[in-house]
BAFI-3210 file (N, C-alpha, C; in Angstrom, 3 decimals, decimal comma, padded with zeros to 6 digits):
// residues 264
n [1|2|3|4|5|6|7|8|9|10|11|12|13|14|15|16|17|18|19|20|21|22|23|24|25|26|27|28|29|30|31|32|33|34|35|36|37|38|39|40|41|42|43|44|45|46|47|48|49|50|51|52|53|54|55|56|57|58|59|60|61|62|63|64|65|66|67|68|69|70|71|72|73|74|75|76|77|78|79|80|81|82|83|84|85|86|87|88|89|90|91|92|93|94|95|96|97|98|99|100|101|102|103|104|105|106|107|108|109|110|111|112|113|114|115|116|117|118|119|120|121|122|123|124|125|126|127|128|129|130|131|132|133|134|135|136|137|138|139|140|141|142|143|144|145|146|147|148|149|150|151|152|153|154|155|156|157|158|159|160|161|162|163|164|165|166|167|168|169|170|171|172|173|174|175|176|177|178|179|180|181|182|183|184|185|186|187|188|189|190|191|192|193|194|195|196|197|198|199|200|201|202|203|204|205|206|207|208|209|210|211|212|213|214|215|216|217|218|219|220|221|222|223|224|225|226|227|228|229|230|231|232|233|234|235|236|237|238|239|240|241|242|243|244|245|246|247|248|249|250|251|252|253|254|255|256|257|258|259|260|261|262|263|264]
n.u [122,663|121,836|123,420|123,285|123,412|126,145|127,302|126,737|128,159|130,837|130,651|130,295|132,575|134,787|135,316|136,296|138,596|140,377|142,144|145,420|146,784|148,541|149,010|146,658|146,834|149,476|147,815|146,055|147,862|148,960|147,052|145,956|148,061|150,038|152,164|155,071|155,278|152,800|150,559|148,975|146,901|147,134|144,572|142,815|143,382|142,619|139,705|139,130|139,975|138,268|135,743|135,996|137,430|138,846|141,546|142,523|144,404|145,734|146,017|148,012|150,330|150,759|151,436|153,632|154,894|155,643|156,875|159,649|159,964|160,541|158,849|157,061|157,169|156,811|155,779|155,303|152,633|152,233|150,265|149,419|149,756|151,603|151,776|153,666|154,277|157,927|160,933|161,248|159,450|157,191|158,467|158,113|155,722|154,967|155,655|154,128|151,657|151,398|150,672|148,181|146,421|146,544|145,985|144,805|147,445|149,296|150,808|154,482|156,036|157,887|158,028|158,842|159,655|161,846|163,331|164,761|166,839|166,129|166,925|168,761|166,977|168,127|170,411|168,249|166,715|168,475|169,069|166,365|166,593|168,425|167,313|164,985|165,752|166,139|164,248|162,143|159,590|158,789|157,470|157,095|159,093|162,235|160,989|160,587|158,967|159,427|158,400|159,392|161,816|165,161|167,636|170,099|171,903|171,313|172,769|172,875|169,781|167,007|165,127|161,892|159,288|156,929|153,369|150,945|149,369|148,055|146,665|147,634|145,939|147,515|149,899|148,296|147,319|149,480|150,379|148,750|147,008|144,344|143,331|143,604|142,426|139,644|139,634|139,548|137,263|135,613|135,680|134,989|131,862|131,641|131,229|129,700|127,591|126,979|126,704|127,474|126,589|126,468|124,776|124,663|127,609|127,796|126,507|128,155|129,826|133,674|135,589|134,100|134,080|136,943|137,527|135,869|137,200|139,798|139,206|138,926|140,362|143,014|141,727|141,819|144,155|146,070|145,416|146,061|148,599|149,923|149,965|151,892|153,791|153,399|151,962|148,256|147,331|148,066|146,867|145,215|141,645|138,874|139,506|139,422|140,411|140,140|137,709|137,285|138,954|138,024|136,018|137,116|138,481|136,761|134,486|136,526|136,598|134,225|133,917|135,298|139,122|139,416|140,263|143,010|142,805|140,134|139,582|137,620]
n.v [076,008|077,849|077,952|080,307|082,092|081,419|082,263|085,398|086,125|085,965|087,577|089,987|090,367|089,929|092,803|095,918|095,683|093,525|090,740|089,675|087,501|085,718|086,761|086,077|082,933|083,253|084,143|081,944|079,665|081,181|080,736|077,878|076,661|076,770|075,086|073,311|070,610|070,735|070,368|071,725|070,064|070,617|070,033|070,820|073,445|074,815|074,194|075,594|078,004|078,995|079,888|082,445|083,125|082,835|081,510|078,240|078,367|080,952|080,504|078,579|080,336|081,928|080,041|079,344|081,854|081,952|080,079|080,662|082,334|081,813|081,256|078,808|075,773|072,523|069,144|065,960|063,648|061,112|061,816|063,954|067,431|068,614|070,921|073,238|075,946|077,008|076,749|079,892|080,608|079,517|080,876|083,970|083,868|082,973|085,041|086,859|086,352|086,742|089,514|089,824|087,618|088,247|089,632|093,184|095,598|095,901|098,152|097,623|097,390|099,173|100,475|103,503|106,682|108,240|111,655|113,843|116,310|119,458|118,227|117,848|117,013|114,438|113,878|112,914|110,661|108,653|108,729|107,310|105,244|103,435|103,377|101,832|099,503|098,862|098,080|100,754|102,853|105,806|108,298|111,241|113,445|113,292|112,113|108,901|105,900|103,228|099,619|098,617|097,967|100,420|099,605|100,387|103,081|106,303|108,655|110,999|111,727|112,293|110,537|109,414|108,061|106,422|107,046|107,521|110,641|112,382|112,306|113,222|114,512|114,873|112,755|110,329|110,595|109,962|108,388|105,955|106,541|108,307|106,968|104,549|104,128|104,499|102,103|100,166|100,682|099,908|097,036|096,671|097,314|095,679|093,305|093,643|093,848|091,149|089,513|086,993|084,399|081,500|079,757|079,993|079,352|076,823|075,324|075,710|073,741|072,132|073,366|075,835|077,075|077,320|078,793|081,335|082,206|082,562|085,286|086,554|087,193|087,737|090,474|091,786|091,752|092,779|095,307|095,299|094,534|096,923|098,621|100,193|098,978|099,517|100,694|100,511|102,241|104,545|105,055|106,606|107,547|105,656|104,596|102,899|100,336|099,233|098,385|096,930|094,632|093,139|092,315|090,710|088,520|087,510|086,386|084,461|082,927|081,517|080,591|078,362|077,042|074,491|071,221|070,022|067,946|067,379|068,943|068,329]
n.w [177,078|174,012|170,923|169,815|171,624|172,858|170,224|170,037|171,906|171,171|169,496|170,820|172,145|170,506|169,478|167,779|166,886|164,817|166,003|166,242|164,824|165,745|167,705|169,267|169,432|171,251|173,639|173,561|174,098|176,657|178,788|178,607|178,651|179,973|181,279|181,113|178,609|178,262|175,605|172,759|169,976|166,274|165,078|167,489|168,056|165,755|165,892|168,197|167,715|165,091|165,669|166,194|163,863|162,847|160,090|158,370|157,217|158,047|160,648|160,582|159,146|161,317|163,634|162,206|162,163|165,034|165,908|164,645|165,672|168,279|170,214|169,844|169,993|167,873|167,352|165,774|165,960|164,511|161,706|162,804|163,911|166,827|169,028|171,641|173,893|174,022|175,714|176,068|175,511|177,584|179,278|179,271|178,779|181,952|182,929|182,639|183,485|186,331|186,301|184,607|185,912|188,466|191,345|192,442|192,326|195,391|197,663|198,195|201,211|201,312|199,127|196,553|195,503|193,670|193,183|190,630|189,986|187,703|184,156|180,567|177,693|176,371|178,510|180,416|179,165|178,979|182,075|182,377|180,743|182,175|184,862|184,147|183,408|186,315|187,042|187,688|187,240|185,010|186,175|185,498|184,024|185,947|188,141|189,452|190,506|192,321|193,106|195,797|197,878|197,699|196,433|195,832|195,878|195,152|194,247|193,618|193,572|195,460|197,859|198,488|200,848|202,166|203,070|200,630|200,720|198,719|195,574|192,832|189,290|187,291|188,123|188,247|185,290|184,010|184,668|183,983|180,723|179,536|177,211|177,660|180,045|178,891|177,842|179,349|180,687|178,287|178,121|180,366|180,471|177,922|179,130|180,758|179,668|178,642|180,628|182,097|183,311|186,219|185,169|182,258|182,226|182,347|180,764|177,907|175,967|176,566|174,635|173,886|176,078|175,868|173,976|174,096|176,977|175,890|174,148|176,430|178,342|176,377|175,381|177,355|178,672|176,771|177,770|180,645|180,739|179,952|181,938|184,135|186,541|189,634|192,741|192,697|193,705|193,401|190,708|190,993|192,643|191,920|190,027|186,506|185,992|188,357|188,664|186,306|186,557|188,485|187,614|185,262|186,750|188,159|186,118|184,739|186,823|186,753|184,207|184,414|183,732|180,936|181,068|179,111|178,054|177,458|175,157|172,688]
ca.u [122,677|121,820|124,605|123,368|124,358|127,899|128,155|126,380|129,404|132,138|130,364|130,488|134,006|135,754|135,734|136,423|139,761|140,753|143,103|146,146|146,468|149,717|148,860|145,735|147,701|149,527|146,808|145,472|149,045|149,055|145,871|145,615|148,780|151,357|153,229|155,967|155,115|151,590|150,695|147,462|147,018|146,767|142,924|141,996|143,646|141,787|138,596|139,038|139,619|137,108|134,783|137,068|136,717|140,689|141,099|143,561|145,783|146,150|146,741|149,358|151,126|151,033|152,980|155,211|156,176|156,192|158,478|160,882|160,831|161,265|157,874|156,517|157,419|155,912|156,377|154,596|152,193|151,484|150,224|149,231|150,762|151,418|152,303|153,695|155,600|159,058|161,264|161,208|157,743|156,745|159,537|157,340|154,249|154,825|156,542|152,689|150,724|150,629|149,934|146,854|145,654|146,670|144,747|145,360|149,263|149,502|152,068|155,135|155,980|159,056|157,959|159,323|159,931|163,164|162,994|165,922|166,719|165,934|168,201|168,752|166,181|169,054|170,464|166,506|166,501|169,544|168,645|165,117|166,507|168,921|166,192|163,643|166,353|166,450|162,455|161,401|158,366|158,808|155,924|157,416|160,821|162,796|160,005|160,520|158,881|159,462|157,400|160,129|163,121|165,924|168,705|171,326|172,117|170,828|173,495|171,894|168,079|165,921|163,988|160,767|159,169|155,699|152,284|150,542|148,380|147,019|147,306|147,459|145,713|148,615|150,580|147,442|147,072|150,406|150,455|147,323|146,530|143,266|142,697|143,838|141,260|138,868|139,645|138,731|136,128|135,005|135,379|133,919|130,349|131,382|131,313|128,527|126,321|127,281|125,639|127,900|126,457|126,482|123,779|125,298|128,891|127,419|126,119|129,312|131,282|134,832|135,741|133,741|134,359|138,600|137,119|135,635|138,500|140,660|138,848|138,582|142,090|143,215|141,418|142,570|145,877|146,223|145,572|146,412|150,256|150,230|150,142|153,297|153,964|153,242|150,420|147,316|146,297|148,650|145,972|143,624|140,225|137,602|140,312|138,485|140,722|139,981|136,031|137,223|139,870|137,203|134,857|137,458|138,716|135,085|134,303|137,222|136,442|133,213|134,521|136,778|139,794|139,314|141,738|143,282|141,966|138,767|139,129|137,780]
ca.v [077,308|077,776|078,504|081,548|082,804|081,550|083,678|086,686|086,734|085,959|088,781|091,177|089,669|090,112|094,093|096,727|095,661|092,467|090,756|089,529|085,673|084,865|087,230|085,599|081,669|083,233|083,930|080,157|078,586|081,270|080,269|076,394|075,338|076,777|074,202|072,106|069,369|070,724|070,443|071,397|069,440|071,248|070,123|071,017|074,510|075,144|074,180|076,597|079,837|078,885|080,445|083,957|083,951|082,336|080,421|077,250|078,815|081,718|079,793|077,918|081,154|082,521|079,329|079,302|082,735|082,039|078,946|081,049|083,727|080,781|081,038|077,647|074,369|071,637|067,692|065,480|062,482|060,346|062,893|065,213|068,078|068,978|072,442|074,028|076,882|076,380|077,126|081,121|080,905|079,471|082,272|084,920|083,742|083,013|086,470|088,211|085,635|087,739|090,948|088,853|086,701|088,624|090,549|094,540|095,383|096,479|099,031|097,336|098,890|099,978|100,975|104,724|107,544|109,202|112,759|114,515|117,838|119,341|117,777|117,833|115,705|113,685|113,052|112,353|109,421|108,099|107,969|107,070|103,700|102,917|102,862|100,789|097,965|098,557|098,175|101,883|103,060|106,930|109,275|112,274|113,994|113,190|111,689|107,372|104,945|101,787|099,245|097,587|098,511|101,177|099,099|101,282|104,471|106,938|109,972|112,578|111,775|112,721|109,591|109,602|106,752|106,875|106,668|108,927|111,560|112,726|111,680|114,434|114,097|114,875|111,840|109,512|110,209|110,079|106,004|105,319|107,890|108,590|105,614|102,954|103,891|103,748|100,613|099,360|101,279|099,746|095,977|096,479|097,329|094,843|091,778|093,490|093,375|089,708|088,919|085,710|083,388|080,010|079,098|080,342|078,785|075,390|075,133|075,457|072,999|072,995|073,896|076,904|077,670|077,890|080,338|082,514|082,533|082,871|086,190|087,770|087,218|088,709|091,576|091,936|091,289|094,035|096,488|095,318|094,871|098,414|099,408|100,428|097,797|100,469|100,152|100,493|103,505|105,405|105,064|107,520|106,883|105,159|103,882|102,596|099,104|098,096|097,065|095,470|093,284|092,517|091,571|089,682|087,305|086,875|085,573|083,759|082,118|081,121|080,054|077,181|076,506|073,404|070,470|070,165|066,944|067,605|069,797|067,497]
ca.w [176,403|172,687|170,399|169,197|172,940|172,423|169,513|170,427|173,133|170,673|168,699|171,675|172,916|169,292|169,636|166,808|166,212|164,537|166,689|165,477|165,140|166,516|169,152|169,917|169,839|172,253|174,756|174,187|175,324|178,127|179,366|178,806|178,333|181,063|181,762|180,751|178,555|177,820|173,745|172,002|168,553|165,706|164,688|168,217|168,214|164,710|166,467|168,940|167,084|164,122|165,945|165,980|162,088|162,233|158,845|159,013|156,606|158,531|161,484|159,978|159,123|162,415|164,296|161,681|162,690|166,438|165,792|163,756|166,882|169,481|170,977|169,651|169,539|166,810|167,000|165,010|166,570|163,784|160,693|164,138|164,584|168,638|169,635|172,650|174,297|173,998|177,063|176,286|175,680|178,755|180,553|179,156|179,329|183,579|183,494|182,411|183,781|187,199|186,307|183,726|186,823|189,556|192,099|192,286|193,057|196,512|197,652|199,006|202,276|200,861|197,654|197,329|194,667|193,631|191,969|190,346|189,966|186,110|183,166|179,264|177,551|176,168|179,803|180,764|178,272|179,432|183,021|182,342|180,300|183,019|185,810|183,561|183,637|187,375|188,120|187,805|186,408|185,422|186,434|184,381|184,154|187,227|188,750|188,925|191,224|192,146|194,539|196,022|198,134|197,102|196,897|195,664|196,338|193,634|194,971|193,015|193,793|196,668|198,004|199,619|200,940|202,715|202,842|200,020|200,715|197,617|194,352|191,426|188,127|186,664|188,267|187,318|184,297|183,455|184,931|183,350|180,284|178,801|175,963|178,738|180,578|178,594|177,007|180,837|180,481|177,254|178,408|181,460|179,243|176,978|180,217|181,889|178,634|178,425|182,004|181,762|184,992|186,387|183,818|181,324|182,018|182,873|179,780|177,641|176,134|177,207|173,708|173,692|177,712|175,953|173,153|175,319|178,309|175,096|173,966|177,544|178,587|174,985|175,597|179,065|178,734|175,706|178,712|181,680|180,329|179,116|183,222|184,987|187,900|190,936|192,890|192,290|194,818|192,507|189,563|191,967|193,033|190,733|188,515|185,528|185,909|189,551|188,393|184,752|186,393|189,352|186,343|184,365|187,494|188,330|185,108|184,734|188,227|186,501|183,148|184,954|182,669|181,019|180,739|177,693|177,085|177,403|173,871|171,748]
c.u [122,601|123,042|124,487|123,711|125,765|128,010|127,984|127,999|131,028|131,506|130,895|131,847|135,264|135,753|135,250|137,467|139,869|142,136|144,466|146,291|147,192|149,579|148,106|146,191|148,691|149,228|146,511|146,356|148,973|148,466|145,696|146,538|150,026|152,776|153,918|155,772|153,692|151,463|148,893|147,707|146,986|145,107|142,035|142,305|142,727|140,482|138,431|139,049|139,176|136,220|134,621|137,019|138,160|140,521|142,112|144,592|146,002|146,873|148,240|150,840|151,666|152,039|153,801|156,196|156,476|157,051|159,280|161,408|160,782|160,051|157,203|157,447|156,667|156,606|155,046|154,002|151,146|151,447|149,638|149,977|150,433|151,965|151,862|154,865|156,734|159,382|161,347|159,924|156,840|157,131|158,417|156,024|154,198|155,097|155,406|151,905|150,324|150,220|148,528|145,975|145,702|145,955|145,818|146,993|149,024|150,781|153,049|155,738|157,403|159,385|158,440|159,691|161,589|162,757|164,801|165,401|166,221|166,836|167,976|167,683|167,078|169,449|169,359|166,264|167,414|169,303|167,448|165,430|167,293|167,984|165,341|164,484|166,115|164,973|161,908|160,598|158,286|157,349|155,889|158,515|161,212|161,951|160,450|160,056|159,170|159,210|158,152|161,305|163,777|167,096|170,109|171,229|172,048|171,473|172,703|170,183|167,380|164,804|163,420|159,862|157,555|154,423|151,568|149,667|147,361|147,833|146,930|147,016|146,434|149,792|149,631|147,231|148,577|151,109|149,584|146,470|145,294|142,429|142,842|142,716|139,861|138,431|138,844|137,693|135,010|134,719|134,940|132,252|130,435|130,623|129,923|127,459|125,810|126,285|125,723|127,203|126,411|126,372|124,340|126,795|128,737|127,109|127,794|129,900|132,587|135,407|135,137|133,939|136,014|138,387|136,600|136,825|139,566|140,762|138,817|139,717|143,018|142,784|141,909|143,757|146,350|146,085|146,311|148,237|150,416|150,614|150,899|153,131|154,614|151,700|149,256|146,755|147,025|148,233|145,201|142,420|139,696|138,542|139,512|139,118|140,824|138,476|136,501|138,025|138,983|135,955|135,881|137,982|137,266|134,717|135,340|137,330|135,198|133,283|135,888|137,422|139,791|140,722|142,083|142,740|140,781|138,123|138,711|136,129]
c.v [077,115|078,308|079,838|082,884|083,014|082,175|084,775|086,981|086,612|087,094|089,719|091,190|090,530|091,575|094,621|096,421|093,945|091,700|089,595|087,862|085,110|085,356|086,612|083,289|082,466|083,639|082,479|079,641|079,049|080,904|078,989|075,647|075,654|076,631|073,518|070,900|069,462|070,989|070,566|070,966|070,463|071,322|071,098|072,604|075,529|075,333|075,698|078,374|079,870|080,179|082,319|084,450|083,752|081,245|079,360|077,691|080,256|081,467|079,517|078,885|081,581|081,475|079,506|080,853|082,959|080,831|079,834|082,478|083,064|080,695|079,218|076,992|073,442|070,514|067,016|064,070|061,754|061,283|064,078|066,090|068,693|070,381|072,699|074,788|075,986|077,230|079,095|080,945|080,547|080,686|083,456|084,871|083,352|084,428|087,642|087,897|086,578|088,678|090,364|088,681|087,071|089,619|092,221|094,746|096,134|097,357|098,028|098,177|099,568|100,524|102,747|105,648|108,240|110,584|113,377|115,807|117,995|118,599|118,152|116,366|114,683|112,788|112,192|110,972|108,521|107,569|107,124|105,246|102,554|102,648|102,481|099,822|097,961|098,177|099,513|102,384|104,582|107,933|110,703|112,899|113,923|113,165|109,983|107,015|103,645|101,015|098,118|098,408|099,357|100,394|098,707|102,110|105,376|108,476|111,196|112,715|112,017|111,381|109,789|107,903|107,141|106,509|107,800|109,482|112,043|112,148|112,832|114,129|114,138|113,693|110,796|109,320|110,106|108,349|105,524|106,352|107,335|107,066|104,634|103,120|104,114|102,773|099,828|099,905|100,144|098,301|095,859|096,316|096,535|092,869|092,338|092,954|091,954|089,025|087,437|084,987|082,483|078,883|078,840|079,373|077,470|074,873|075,092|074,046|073,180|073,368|075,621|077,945|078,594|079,010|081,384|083,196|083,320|084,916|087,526|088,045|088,205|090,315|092,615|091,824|092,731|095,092|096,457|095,129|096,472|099,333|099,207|099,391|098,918|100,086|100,740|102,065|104,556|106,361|106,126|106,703|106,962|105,215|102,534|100,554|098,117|097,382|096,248|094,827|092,492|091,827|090,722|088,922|086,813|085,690|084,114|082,572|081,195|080,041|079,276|076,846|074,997|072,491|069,840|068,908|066,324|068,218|068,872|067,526]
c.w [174,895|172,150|169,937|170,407|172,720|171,736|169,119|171,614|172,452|169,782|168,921|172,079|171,540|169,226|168,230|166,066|165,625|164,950|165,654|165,406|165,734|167,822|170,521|170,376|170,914|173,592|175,320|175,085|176,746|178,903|179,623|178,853|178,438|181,092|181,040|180,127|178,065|176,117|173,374|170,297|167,797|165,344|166,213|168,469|167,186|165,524|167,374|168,900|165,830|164,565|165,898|164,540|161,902|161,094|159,635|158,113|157,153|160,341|161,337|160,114|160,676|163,466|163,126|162,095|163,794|166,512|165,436|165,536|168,114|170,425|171,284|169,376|169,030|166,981|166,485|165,795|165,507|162,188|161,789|164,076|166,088|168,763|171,041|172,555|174,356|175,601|177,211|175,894|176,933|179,948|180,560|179,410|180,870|183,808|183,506|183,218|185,675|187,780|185,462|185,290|188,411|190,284|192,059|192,651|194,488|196,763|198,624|200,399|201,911|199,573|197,826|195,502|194,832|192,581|192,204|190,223|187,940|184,942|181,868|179,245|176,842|177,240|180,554|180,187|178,901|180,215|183,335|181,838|181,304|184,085|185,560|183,921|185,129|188,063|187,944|186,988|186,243|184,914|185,283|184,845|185,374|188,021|188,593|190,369|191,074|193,619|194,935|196,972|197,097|197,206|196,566|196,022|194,767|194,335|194,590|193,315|195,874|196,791|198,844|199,612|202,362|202,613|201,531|200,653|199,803|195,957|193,177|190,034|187,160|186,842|187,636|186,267|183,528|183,246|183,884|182,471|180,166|178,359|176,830|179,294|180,045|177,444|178,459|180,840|179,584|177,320|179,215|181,117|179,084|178,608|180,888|181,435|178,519|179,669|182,130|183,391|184,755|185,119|183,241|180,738|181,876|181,628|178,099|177,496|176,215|175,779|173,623|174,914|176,895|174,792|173,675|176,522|176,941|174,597|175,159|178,033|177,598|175,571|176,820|179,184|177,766|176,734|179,379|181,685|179,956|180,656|183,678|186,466|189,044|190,993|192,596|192,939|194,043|191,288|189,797|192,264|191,747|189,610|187,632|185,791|187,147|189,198|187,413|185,638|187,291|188,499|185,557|185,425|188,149|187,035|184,452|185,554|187,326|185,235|183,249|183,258|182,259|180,855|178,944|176,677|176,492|175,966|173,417|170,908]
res [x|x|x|x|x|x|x|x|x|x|x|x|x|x|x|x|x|x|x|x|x|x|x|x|x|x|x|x|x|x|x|x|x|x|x|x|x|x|x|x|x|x|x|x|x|x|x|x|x|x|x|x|x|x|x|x|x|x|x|x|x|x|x|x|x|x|x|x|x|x|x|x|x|x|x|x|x|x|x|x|x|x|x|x|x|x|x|x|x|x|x|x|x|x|x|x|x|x|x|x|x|x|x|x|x|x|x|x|x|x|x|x|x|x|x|x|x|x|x|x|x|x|x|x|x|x|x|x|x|x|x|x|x|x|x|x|x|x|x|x|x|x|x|x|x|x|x|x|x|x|x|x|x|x|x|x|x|x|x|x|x|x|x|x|x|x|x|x|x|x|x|x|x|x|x|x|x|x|x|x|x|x|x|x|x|x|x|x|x|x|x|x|x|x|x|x|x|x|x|x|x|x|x|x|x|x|x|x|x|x|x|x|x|x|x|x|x|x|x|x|x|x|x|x|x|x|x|x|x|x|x|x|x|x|x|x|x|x|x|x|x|x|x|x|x|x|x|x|x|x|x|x|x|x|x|x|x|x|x|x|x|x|x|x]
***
């Protein structure tokens, strides 16, 4: 593949917005570098988001402020510097990694709704922050699901538990507003335009394979975290984020992650 491919797709990839730098270092670790014990150099991390339009003194800045907030870890190999997740950076980054990499959510069979009666929007807040700690995702005022067993007793609520029937545009869009969808919307275009294949990937060095994965993940991740953990049939029909995620694990399938030592 010519390079002026590669960066027609980091063209199309890099968006409207300018992404943030520490944000985007921590895509790379989530993506290449997992596990326990895994370290990308500093020269080879540079390399890799050059191409993004990241300086090295803006780099720089950005671990220094995910060291200071416990994300990163820095040891020195020689005049090298090594960076990886520290042990809460790995926590978090497994804790996204499979809503990111994971296939649609399915309904648990005991997934189930509670609705209350009316309240003060004071009391509303209240109970609303207490049943986020507990798993619940709320639909709108005394409305909460959650795709999992009930397994307390919620005295005051009415649980239903079932198969749905219909789904209201008013519950949909209330999971999944407007701008979310079409941000899936908007990367879906952006990957189709791209018409990334075989060819295409084969061609790639693994340097430019982890700038690319780096960019699509990013992008994908900025959404697909933004969606309430209920399932998917919840979203309604022709939810804008069952094709993008079926286009970003496609591509992702295609754009094998490389091994880290391969950056070079």
């Amino acid at each position: 593949m010519k390079s002026a491919n590669f960066l027609t797709a980091i063209d199309a990839l890099g968006g409207d917005e300018v992404p943030r730098v520490w944000s985007l270092i921590i895509t790379v670790f989530g993506d290449l570098a997992q596990q326990n014990g895994e370290e990308i150099a500093g020269p080879v991390l540079g390399e890799l988001l050059a191409p993004v339009g990241v300086r090295p003194e803006a780099m720089r800045v950005a671990l220094h402020r995910l060291r200071n907030e416990g994300w990163i870890e820095t040891s020195k190999q020689g005049r090298t510097a090594r960076h990886a997740l520290s042990i809460f950076g790995l926590e978090q980054s497994a804790a996204a990694s499979e809503q990111i990499y994971g296939e649609a959510l399915v309904a648990d069979p005991e997934w189930h709704i509670l609705c209350f009666a009316s309240n003060t929007t004071s009391s509303e807040q209240t109970r609303g922050k207490t049943l986020a700690q507990r798993g619940y995702v709320k639909a709108t005022n005394g409305i909460y699901i959650k795709n999992s067993a009930c397994d307390d007793l919620v005295d005051d609520a009415l649980i239903l538990q079932g198969d749905v029937k219909n789904i209201p545009p008013w519950l949909s869009g209330s999971l999944a507003p407007n701008p979310l969808r079409a941000g899936f919307k908007q990367l879906s275009k952006t990957l189709s335009d791209l018409s990334i294949d075989p060819i295409f990937a084969r061609e790639l060095t693994a340097l430019q394979t982890a700038t690319l994965r780096t960019l699509i993940v990013h992008r994908w991740r900025k959404l697909v975290l933004k969606l309430p953990l209920v399932p998917d049939a919840l979203f309604g029909g022709g939810f804008e984020g069952t094709q993008c995620r079926n286009q970003v694990l496609s591509i992702l399938t295609l754009l094998e992650r490389p091994n880290i030592s391969d950056l070079t």
